[in-house]
LOLUMMAR-853838 format. One record per residue (C-alpha): residue number from 1; residue in three letters; x, y, z negated. Coordinates in steps of 0.05 Angstrom, whole numbers, plus 5000, padded with zeros to 4 digits. Each point is the difference from the previous one (the first is absolute). Layout:
! LOLUMMAR-853838
DRENRO   n res   px   py   pz
DRENRO NUM Ala    X    Y    Z
...
! end
This chain:
! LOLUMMAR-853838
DRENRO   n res   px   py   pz
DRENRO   1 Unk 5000 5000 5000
DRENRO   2 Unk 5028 5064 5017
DRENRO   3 Unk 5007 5048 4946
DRENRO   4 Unk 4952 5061 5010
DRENRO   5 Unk 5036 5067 5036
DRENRO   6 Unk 4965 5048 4954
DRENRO   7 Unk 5045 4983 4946
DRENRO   8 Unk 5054 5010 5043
DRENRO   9 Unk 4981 5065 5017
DRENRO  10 Unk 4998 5014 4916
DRENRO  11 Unk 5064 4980 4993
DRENRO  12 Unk 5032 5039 5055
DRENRO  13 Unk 4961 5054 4964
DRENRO  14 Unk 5030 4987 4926
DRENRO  15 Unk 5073 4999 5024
DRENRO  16 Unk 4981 5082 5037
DRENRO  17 Unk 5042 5056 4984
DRENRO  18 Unk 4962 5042 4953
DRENRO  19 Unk 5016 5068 5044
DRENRO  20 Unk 4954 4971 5062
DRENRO  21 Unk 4940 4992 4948
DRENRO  22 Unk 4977 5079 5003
DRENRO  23 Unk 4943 5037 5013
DRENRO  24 Unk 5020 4992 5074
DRENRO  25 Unk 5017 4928 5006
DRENRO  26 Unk 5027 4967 5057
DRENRO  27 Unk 4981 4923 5020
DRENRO  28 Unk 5065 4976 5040
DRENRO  29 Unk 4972 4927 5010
DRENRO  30 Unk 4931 4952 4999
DRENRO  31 Unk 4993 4934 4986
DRENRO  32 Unk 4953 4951 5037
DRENRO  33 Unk 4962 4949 4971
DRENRO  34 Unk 4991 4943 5051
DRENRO  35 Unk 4932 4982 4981
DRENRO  36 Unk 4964 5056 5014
DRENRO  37 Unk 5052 5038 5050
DRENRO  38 Unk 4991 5056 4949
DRENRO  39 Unk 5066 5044 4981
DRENRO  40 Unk 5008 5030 4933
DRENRO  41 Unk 5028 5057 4971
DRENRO  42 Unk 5013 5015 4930
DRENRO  43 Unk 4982 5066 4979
DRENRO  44 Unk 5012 5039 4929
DRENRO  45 Unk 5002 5073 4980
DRENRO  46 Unk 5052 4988 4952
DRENRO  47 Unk 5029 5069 4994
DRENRO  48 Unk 4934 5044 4979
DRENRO  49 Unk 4991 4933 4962
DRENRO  50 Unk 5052 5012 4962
DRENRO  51 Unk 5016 5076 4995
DRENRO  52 Unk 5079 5012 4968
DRENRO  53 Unk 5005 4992 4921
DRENRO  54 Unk 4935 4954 5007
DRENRO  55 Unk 5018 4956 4933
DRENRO  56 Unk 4978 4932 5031
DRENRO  57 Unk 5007 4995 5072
DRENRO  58 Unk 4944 4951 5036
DRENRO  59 Unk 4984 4974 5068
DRENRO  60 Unk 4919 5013 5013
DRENRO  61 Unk 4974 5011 5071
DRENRO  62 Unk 4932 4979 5018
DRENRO  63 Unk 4974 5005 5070
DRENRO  64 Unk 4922 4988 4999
DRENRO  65 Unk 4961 5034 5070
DRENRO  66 Unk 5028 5009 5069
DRENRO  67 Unk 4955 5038 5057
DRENRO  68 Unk 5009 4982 5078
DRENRO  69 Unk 5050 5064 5011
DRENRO  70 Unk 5049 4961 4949
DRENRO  71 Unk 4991 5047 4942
DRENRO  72 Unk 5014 4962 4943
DRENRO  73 Unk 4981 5013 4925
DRENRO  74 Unk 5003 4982 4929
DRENRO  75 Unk 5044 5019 4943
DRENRO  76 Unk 5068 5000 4961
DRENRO  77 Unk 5003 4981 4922
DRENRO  78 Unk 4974 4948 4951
DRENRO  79 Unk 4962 5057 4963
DRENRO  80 Unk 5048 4984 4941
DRENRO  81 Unk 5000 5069 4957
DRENRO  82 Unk 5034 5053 5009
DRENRO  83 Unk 5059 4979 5040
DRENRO  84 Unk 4954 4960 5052
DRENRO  85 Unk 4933 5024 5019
DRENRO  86 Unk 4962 4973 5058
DRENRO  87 Unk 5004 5052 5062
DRENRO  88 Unk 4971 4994 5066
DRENRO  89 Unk 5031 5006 5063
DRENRO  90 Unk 4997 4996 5072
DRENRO  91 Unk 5039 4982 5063
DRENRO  92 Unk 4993 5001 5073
DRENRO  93 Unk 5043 4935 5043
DRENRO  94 Unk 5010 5036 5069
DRENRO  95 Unk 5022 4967 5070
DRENRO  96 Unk 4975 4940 4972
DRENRO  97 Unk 5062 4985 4952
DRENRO  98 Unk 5017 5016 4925
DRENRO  99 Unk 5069 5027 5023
DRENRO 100 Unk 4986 5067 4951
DRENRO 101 Unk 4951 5006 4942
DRENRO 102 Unk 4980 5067 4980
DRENRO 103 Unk 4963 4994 4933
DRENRO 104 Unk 4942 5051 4991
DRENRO 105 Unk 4980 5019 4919
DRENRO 106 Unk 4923 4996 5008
DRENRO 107 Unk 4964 5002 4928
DRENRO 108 Unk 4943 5030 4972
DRENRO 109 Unk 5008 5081 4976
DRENRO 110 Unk 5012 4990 4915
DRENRO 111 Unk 4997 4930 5001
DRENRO 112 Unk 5046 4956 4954
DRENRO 113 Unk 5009 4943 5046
DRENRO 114 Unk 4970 4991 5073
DRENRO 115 Unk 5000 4936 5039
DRENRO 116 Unk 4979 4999 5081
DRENRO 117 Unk 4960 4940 5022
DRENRO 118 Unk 4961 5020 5076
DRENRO 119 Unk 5006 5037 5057
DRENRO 120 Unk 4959 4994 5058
DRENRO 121 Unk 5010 5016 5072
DRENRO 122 Unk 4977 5071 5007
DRENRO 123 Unk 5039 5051 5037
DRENRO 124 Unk 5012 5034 4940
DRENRO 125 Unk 4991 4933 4951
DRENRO 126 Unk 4976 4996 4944
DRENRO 127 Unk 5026 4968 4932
DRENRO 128 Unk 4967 4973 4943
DRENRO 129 Unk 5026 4969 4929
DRENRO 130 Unk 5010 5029 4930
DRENRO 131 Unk 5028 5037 4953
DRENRO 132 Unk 5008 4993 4914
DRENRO 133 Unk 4996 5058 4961
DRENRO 134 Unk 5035 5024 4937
DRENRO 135 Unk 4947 4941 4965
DRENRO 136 Unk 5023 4958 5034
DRENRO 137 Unk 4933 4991 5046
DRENRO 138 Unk 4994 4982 5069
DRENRO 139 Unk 4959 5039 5043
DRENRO 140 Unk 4985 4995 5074
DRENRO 141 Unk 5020 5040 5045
DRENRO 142 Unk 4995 5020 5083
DRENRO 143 Unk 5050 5046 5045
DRENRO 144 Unk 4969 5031 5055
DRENRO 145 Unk 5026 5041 5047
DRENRO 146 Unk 5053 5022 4939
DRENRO 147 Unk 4933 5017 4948
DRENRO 148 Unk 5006 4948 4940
DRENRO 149 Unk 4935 4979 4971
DRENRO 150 Unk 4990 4968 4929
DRENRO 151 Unk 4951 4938 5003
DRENRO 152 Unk 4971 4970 4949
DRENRO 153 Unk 4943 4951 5002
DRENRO 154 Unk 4939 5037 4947
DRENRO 155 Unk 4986 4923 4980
DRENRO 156 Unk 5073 4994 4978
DRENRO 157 Unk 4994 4985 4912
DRENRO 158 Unk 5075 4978 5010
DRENRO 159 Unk 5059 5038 5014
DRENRO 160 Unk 5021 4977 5066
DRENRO 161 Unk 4981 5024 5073
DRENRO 162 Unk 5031 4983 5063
DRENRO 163 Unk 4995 5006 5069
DRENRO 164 Unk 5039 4941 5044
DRENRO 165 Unk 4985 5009 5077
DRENRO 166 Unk 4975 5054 5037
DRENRO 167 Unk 4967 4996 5081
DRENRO 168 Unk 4987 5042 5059
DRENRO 169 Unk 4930 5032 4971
DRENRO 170 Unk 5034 5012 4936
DRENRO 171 Unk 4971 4944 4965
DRENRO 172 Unk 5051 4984 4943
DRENRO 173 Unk 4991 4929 4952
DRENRO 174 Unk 5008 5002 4934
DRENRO 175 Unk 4984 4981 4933
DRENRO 176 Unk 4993 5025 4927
DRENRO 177 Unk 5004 4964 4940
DRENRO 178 Unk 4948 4988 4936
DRENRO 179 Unk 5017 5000 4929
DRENRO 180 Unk 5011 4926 5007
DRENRO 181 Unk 5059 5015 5047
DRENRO 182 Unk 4959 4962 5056
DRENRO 183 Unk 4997 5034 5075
DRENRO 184 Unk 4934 5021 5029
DRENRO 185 Unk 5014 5011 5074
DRENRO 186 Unk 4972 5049 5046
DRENRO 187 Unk 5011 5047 5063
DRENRO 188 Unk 5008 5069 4994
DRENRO 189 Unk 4976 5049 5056
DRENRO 190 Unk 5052 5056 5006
DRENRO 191 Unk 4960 5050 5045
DRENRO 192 Unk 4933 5003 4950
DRENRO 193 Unk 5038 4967 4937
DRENRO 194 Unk 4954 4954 4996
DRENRO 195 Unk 5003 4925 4963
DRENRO 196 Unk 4979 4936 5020
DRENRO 197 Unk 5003 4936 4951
DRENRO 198 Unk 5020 4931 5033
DRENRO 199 Unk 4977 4951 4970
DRENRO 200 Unk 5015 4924 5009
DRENRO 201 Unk 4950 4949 5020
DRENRO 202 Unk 4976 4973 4924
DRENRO 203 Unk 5028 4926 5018
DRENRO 204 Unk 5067 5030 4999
DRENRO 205 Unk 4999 5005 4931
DRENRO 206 Unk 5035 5063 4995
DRENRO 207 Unk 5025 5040 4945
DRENRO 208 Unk 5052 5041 5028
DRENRO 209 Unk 4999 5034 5070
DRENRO 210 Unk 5046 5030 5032
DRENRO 211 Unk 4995 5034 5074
DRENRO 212 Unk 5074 5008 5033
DRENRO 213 Unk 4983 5028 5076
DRENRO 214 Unk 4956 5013 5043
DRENRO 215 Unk 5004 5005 5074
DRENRO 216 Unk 4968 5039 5061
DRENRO 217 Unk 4942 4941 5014
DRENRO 218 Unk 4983 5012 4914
DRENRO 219 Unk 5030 4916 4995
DRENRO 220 Unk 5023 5005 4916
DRENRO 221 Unk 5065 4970 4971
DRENRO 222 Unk 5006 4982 4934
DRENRO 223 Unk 5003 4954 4942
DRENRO 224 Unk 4953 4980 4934
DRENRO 225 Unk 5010 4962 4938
DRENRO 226 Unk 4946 4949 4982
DRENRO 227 Unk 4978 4971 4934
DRENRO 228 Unk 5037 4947 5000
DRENRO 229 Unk 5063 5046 5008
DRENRO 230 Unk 5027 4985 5071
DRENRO 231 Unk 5014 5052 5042
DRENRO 232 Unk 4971 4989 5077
DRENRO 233 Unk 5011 5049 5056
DRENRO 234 Unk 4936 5032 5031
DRENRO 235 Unk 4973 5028 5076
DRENRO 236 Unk 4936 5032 5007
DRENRO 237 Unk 4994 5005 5083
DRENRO 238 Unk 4931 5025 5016
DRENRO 239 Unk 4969 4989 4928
DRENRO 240 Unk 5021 4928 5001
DRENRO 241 Unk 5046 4993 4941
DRENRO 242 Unk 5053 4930 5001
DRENRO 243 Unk 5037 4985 4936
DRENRO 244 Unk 5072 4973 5040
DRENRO 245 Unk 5061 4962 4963
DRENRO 246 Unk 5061 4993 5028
DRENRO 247 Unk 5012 4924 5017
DRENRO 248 Unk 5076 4993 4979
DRENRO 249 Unk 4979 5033 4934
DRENRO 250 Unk 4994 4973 4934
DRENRO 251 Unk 4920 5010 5002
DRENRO 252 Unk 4988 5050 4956
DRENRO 253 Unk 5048 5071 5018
DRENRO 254 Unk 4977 5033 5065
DRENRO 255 Unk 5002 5070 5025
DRENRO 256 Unk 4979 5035 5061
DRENRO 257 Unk 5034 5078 4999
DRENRO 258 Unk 4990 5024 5068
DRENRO 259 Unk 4978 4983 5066
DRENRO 260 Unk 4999 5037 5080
DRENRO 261 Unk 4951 5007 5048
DRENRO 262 Unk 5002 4930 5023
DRENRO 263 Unk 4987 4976 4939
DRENRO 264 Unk 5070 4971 4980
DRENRO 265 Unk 5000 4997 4921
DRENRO 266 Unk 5069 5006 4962
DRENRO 267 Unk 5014 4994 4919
DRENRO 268 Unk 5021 4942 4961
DRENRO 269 Unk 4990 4933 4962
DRENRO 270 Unk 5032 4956 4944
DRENRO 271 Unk 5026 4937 5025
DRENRO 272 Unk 5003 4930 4958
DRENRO 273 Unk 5069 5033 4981
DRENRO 274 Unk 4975 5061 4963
DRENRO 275 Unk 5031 5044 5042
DRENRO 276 Unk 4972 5052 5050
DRENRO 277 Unk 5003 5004 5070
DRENRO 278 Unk 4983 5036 5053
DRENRO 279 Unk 4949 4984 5048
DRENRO 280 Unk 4949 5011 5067
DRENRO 281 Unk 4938 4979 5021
DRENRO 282 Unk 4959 5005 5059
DRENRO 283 Unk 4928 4980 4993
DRENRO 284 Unk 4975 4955 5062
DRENRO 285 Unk 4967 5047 5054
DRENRO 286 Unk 4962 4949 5030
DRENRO 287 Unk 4977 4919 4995
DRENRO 288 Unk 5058 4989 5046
DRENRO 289 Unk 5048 5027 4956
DRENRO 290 Unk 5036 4985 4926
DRENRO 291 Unk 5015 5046 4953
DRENRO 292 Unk 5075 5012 4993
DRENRO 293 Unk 5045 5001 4935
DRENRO 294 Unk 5072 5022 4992
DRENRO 295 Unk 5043 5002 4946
DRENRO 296 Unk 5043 5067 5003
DRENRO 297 Unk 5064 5002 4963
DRENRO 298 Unk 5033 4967 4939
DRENRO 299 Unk 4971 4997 4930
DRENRO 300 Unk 4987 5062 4970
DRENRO 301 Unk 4981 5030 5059
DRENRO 302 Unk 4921 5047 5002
DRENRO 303 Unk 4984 5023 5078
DRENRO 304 Unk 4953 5066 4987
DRENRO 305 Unk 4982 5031 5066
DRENRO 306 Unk 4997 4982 5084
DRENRO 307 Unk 4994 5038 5054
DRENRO 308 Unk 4963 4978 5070
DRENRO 309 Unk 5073 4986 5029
DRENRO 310 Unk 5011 4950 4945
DRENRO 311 Unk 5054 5040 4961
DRENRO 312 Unk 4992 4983 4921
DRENRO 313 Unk 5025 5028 4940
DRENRO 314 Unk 5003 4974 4935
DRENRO 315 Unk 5045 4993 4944
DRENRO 316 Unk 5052 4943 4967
DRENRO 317 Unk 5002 5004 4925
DRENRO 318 Unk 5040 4973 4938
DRENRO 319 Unk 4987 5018 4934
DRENRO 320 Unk 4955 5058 4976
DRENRO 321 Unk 5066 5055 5030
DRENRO 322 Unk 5016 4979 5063
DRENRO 323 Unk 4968 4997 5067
DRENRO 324 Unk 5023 5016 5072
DRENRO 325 Unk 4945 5019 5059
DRENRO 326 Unk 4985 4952 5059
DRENRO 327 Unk 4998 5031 5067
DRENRO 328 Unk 4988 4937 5056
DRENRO 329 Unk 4997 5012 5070
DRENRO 330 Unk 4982 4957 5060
DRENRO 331 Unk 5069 4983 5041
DRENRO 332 Unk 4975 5044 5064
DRENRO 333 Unk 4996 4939 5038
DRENRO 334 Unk 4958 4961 4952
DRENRO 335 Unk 4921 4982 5003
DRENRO 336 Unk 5006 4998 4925
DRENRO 337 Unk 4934 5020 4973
DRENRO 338 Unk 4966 5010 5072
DRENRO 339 Unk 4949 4940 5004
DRENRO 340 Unk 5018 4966 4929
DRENRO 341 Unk 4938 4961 4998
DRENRO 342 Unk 5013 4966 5054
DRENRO 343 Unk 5074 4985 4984
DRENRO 344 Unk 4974 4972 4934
DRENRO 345 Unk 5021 4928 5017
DRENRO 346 Unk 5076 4998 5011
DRENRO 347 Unk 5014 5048 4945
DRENRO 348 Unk 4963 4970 4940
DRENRO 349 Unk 5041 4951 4988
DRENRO 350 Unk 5052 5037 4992
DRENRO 351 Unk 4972 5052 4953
DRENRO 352 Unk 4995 4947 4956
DRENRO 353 Unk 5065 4978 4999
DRENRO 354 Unk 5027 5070 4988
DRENRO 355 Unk 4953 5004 4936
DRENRO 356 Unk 5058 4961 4964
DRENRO 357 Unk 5032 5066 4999
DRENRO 358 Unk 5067 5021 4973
DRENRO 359 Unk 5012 4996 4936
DRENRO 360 Unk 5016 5064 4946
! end
């Protein structure tokens, strides 16, 4: 069994000289996984990360929504306080390639912390996520066209808010939390700040919702824990809701974070290992078709966000202070992620083999 690229690519990473990890970082090299004929880089805003005289240097980059011009974002720092709170940023891949990464500070005016989740494909985009303030709770918020908004569901008896994906009618998906710390998910209408519940089907058993993205047809990503306690990953296409486990799981830890306009799902599962990987899925588009599962990286690997050319980003953690963003692109000569459904055959197999994973 070959031993999966992306930890490769986190190696070559580890072993970088500290002065390329700036605010402007360049990306000298990719490294292809052969399963999926996608190439990763390995992306970290170590230096605003880790300002000079910062007492306890970390590595923490997460990359969580990517829009079909390439413009990535997410956020640097754990949100350990004071030397590392969570900030949001930005970033733009031009020609195609990562060869220069100009991060761009995008957080919410006076908040403590801010973390970036969405983007959609407007010509002027707009972003969705959160920010914490000084007590420590999480609102909601939306950028658009550069005018911050605060949102904050009036059902919320918690103290969490959060909006996760954003599409082309402004439409963001979120969720708040009750004083039982469970989600209640719902969809937020930017343009007459309006709220909408969603609400799984009652055999579902569900007791904590949580909407991730939504995409320009109104199909829902997301994931819900039942009574029982397992986690499951969710769609709703057209009102028709399907509770969805990954198959090389361990049964009970799924998570669907984002999805495109072809309905392509991204996020993660648990396998019988206890560790976290990575993964895809493509829902069958027709009788004739199967669905499609891939496995995306090593353990401790989250993918977050896809775009309609099949570029992901994600994240690989270890430990509660260190993580380094994903950003996988199709090799230009690859029909990765074009027609997966009906490539589901030849490539399930190996998915599963790959779910062995690396170990940490």
């Amino acid at each position: 069994m070959k031993k999966p690229l992306i930890l490769a690519a986190l190696a070559s990473y580890v072993f970088m000289p500290s002065s390329i990890l700036a605010s402007s970082t360049t990306v000298s090299s990719c490294n292809t996984d052969p399963y999926t004929d996608l190439c990763f880089w390995i992306i970290s805003d170590q230096a605003d990360n880790n300002p000079p005289n910062t007492a306890t240097r970390e590595t923490f980059t997460k990359l969580l929504g990517i829009n079909d011009n390439t413009t990535v974002v997410g956020y640097y720092g754990s949100g350990t306080l004071p030397g590392h709170p969570s900030k949001g940023i930005s970033f733009t891949v031009h020609s195609g390639l990562p060869a220069t990464i100009t991060f761009i500070p995008e957080n919410f005016p006076g908040s403590n912390q801010t973390q970036v989740y969405g983007i959609n494909n407007l010509s002027n985009p707009t972003t969705v996520g959160f920010w914490v303030n000084s007590a420590g709770t999480d609102s909601g918020f939306a950028d658009v066209n550069g005018t911050f908004t605060s949102v904050v569901d009036p059902l919320t008896n918690g103290t969490v808010n959060q909006l996760r994906g954003v599409n082309n009618s402004n439409i963001a998906a979120g969720f708040y939390t009750d004083a039982a710390g469970n989600h209640h998910a719902y969809l937020y209408n930017l343009a007459t700040s309006t709220f909408t519940p969603l609400n799984l089907p009652a055999g579902f058993h569900a007791v904590s919702v949580t909407a991730t993205d939504i995409n320009n047809s109104g199909e829902i990503s997301g994931y819900y824990t039942d009574t029982s306690g397992k986690t499951y990953g969710f769609l709703d296409i057209g009102g028709i809701f399907s509770s969805i486990n990954d198959p090389f799981g361990n049964g009970t830890d799924t998570m669907f974070l984002g999805l495109n306009n072809l309905g392509q799902v991204v996020g993660s599962y648990v396998g019988p290992d206890g560790r976290t990987y990575g993964l895809l899925f493509a829902p069958a588009t027709s009788p004739s078709t199967a669905q499609y599962w891939a496995t995306i990286g090593g353990s401790g690997t989250t993918m977050n966000g896809i775009n309609d050319q099949g570029q992901v980003v994600g994240f690989f953690s270890r430990g509660s202070d260190y993580a380094v963003g994903i950003l996988a692109m199709p090799e230009p000569s690859s029909l990765a992620f074009i027609g997966l459904a009906a490539l589901a055959a030849p490539f399930v197999h190996r998915r599963k083999e790959r779910c062995a994973g690396p170990t940490n």
